[in-house]
C-alpha positions as CSV (number, residue, x, y, z in Angstrom):
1,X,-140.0,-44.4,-11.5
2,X,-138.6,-46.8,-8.9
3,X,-137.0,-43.7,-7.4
4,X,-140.3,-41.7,-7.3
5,X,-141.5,-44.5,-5.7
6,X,-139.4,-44.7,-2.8
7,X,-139.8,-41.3,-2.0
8,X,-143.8,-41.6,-1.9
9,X,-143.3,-44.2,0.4
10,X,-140.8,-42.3,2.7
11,X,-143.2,-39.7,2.9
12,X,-146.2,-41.5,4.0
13,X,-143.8,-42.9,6.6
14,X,-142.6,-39.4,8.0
15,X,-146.7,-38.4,8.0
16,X,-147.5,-41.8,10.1
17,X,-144.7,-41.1,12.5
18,X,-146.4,-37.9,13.2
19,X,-150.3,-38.8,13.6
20,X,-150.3,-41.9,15.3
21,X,-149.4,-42.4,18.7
22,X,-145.9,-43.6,19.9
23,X,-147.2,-46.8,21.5
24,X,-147.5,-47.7,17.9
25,X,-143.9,-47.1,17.0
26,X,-142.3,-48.3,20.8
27,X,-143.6,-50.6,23.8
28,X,-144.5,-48.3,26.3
29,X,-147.4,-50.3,27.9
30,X,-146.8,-51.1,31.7
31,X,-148.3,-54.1,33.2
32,X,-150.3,-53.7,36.6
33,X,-150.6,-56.6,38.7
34,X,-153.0,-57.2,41.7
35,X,-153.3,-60.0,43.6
36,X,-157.0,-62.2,43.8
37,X,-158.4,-60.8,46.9
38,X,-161.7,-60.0,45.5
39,X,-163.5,-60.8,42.2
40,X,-161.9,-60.1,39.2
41,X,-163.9,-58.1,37.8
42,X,-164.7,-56.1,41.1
43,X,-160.8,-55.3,41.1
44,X,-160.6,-54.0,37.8
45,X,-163.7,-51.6,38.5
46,X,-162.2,-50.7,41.4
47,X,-158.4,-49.9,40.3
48,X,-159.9,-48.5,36.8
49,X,-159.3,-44.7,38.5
50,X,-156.1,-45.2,39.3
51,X,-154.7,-46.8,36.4
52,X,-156.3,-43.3,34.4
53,X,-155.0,-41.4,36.7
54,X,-150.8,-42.8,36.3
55,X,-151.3,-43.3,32.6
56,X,-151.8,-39.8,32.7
57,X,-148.9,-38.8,34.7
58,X,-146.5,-40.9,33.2
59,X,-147.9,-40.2,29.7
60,X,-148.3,-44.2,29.3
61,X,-150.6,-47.3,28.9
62,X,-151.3,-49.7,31.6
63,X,-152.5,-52.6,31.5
64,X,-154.1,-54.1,34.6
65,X,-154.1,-57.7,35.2
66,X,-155.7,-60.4,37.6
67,X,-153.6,-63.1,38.9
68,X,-155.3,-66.6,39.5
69,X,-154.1,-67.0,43.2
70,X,-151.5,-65.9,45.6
71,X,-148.6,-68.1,44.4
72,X,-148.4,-66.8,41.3
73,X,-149.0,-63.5,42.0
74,X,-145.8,-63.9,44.1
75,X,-143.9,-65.7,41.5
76,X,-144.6,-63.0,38.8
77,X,-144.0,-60.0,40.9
78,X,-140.4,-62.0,42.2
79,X,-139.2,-63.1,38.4
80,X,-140.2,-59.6,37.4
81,X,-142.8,-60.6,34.7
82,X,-144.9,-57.3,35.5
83,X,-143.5,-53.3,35.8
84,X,-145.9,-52.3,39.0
85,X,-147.3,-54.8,41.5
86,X,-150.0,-54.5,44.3
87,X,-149.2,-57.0,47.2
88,X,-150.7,-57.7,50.5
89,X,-148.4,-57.8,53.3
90,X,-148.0,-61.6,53.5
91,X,-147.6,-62.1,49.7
92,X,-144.6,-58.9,49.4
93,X,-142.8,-60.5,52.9
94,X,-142.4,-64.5,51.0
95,X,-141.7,-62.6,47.8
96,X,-139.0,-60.9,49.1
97,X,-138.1,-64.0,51.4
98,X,-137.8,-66.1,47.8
99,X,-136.8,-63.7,45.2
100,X,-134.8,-60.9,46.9
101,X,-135.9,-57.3,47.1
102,X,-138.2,-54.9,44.5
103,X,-138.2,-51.1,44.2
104,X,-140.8,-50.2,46.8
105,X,-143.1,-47.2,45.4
106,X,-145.8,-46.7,48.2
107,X,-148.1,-48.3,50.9
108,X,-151.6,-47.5,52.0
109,X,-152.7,-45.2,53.9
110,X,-156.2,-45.5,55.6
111,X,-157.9,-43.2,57.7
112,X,-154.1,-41.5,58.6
113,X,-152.6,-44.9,59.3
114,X,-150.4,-47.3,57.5
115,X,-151.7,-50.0,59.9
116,X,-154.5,-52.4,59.2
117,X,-156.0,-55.2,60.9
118,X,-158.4,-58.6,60.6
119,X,-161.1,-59.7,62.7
120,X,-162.5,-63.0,63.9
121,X,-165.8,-63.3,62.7
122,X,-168.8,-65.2,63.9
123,X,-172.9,-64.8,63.4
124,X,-175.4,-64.5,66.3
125,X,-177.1,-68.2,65.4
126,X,-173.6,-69.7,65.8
127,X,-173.6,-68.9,69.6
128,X,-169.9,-68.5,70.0
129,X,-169.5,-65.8,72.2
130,X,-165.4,-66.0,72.3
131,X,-162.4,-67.6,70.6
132,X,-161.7,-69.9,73.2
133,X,-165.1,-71.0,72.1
134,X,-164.3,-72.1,68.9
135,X,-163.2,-75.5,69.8
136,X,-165.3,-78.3,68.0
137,X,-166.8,-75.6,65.3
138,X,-165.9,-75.0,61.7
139,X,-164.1,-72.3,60.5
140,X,-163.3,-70.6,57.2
141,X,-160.1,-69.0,56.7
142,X,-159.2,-67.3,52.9
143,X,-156.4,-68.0,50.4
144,X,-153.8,-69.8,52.5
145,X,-151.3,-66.9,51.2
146,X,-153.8,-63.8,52.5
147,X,-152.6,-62.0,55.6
148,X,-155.5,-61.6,57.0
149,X,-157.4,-64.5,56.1
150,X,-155.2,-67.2,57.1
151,X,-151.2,-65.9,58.3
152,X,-152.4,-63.3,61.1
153,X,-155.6,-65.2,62.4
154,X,-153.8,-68.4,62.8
155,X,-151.6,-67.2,65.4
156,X,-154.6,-65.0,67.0
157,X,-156.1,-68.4,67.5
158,X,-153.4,-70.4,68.9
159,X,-152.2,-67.6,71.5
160,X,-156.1,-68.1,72.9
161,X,-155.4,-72.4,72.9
162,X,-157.1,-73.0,69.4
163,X,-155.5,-75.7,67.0
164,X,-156.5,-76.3,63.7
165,X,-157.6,-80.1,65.2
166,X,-159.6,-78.3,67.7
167,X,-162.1,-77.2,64.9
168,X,-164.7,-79.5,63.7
169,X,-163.5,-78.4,60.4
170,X,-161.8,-75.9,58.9
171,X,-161.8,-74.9,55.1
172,X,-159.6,-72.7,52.5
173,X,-162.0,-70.0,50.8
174,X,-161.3,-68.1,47.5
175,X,-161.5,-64.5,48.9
176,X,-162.9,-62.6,52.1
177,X,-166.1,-62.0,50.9
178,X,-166.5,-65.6,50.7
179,X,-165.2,-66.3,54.1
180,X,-168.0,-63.7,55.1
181,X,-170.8,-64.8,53.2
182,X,-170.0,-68.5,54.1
183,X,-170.0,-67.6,58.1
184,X,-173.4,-65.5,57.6
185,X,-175.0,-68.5,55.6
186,X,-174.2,-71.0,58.2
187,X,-171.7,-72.8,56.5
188,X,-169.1,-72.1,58.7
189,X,-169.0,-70.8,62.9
190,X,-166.4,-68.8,62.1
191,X,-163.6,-67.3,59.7
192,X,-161.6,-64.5,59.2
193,X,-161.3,-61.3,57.2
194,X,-160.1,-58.3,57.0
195,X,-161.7,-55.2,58.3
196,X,-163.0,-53.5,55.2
197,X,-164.9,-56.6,54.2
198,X,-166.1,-57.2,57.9
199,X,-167.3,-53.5,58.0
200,X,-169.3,-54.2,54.3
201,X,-170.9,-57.4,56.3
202,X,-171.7,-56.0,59.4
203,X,-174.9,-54.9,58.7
204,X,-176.1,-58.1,57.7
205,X,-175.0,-60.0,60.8
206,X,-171.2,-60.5,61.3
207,X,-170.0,-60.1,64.7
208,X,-166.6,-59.6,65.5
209,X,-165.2,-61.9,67.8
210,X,-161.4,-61.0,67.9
211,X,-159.2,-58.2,66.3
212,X,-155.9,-58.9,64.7
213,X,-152.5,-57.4,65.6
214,X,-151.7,-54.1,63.4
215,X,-149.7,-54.7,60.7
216,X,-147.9,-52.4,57.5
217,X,-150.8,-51.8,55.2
218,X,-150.8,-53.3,51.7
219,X,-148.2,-51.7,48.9
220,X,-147.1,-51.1,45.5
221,X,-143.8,-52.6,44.1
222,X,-142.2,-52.2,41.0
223,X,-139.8,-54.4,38.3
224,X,-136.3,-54.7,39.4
225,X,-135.2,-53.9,35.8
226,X,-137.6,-51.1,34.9
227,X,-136.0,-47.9,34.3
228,X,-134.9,-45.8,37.4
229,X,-136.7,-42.9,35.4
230,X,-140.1,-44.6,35.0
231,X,-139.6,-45.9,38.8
232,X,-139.0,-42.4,40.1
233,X,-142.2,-41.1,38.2
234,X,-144.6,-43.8,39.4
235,X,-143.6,-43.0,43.0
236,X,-143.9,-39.6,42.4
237,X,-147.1,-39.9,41.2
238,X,-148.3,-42.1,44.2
239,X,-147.2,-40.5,46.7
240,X,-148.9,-36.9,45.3
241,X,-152.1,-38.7,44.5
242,X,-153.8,-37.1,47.6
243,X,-152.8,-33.8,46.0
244,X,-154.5,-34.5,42.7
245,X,-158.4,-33.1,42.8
246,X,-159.4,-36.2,41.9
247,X,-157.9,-38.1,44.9
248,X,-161.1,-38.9,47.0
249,X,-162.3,-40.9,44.4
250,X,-159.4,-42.6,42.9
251,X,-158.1,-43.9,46.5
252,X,-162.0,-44.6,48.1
253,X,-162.3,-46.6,45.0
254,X,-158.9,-48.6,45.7
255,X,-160.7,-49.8,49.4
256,X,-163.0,-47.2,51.4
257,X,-161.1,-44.9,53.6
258,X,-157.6,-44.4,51.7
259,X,-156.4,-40.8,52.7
260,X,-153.0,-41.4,51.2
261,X,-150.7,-43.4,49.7
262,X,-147.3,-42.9,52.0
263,X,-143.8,-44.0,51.8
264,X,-143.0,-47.3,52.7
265,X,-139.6,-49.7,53.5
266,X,-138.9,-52.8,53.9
267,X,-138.4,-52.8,57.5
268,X,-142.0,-51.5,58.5
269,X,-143.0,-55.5,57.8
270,X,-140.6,-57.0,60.4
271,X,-143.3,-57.7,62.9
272,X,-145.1,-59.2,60.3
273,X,-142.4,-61.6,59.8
274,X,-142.2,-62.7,63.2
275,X,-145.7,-63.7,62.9
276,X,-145.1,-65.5,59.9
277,X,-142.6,-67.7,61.4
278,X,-145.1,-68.0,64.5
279,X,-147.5,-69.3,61.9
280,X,-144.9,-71.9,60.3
281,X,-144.4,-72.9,63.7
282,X,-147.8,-73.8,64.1
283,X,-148.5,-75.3,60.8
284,X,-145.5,-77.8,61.4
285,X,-147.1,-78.3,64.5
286,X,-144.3,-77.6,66.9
């Protein structure tokens, strides 16, 4: 009896193995991470096309998940607590700076360039007709981490003789779209963003005061310690996303005018990190 009983139980066991699915049986969830730039719930709508897309190609589940700011995005993607990361310039340069290099997969490319920029942003009721302008008016910059919320415009404003104590005020936002909403209520003279968000604002008001130096577009990074196999077929897949039929949709629905995702090294952010050190410059005040 006890031996029929055993064999019942391998053969349900053998059946199960068959219909359900292997994540049952081994881990092969990955983890997607993407930094706070925008609402939560507007990032996951808007990288839900992409994630079907690579679960598809690598035959796998991801997972996407929302970090609560900029230093622990940068803290999870450098002690390699997620497989696949998406960092903006500023946030990949002090990872790398503070927890050594990651497997680069792929970096933006928008409208056929790899290069992005921020703006200077004012409204017509603030009457500021320059940067040099700006002294004595408030200003809103983003997450103190963001690249083109706070790093890049920093230095834009010192090379035209603009402090931080030159402003009336200045204040730390929770995302672009807040800097812009802020400057277009009249809560603030000024701020700066990046140019998708100033191109979604435009139309209600924002005038661009100053553009940005061009810098390496934002990219995807992998775990150190994930297999070279699984590393090799998510940059694969990235890099022949434009090919895919879907493409239009899955990359306009990353940020509007994606026309690729392109190879990337480490050395295409080296004039970033001169700016960055221009920017710790100025913060120390010397």
């Amino acid at each position: 009896m006890l031996k029929l009983k055993s064999k019942t139980v391998t053969c349900v066991i053998v059946c199960l193995f068959f219909i359900l699915p292997s994540s049952v049986f081994s881990d092969n969830t990955l983890i997607l991470q993407i930094h706070p730039y925008l609402p939560s719930s507007e990032l996951l709508s808007k990288f839900s096309p992409l994630i079907k897309y690579l679960e598809t190609r690598l035959e796998s589940d991801i997972v996407c998940n929302i970090s609560k700011d900029y230093e622990e995005h940068i803290n999870l993607v450098g002690n390699d607590k997620v497989d696949i990361a998406y960092l903006g310039p500023v946030s990949y340069v002090k990872m790398v700076k503070n927890f050594g290099s990651k497997p680069l997969l792929a970096r933006l490319e928008v409208k056929g360039s790899p290069l992005f920029q921020g703006v200077i942003v004012t409204y017509k009721s603030a009457a500021v007709e320059s940067v040099q302008k700006l002294k004595g008016k408030s200003f809103a910059f983003g997450d103190p981490n963001s690249t083109m919320s706070y790093i890049v415009p920093l230095t834009v404003l010192n090379d035209h003789g603009i402090k931080l104590d030159d402003l009336a005020k200045h204040s730390f936002l929770s995302g672009h779209s807040n800097v812009a909403l802020g400057v277009l209520m009249g809560d603030f003279d000024a701020g700066a963003v990046k140019e998708e968000v100033f191109h979604e604002y435009k139309d209600r008001g924002l005038i661009a005061l100053e553009w940005t130096p061009r810098i390496s577009e934002h990219l995807f990074v992998a775990k150190s310690s994930l297999p070279g196999s699984i590393i090799n077929a998510l940059r694969v897949a990235l890099l022949s996303l434009k090919d895919d039929p879907d493409a239009g949709r899955i990359m306009s629905s990353i940020k509007q005018g994606v026309t690729a995702l392109v190879p990337v090294e480490d050395r295409d952010y080296e004039n970033l990190r001169d700016i960055m050190k221009k920017a710790e410059k100025i913060s120390a005040g010397k």
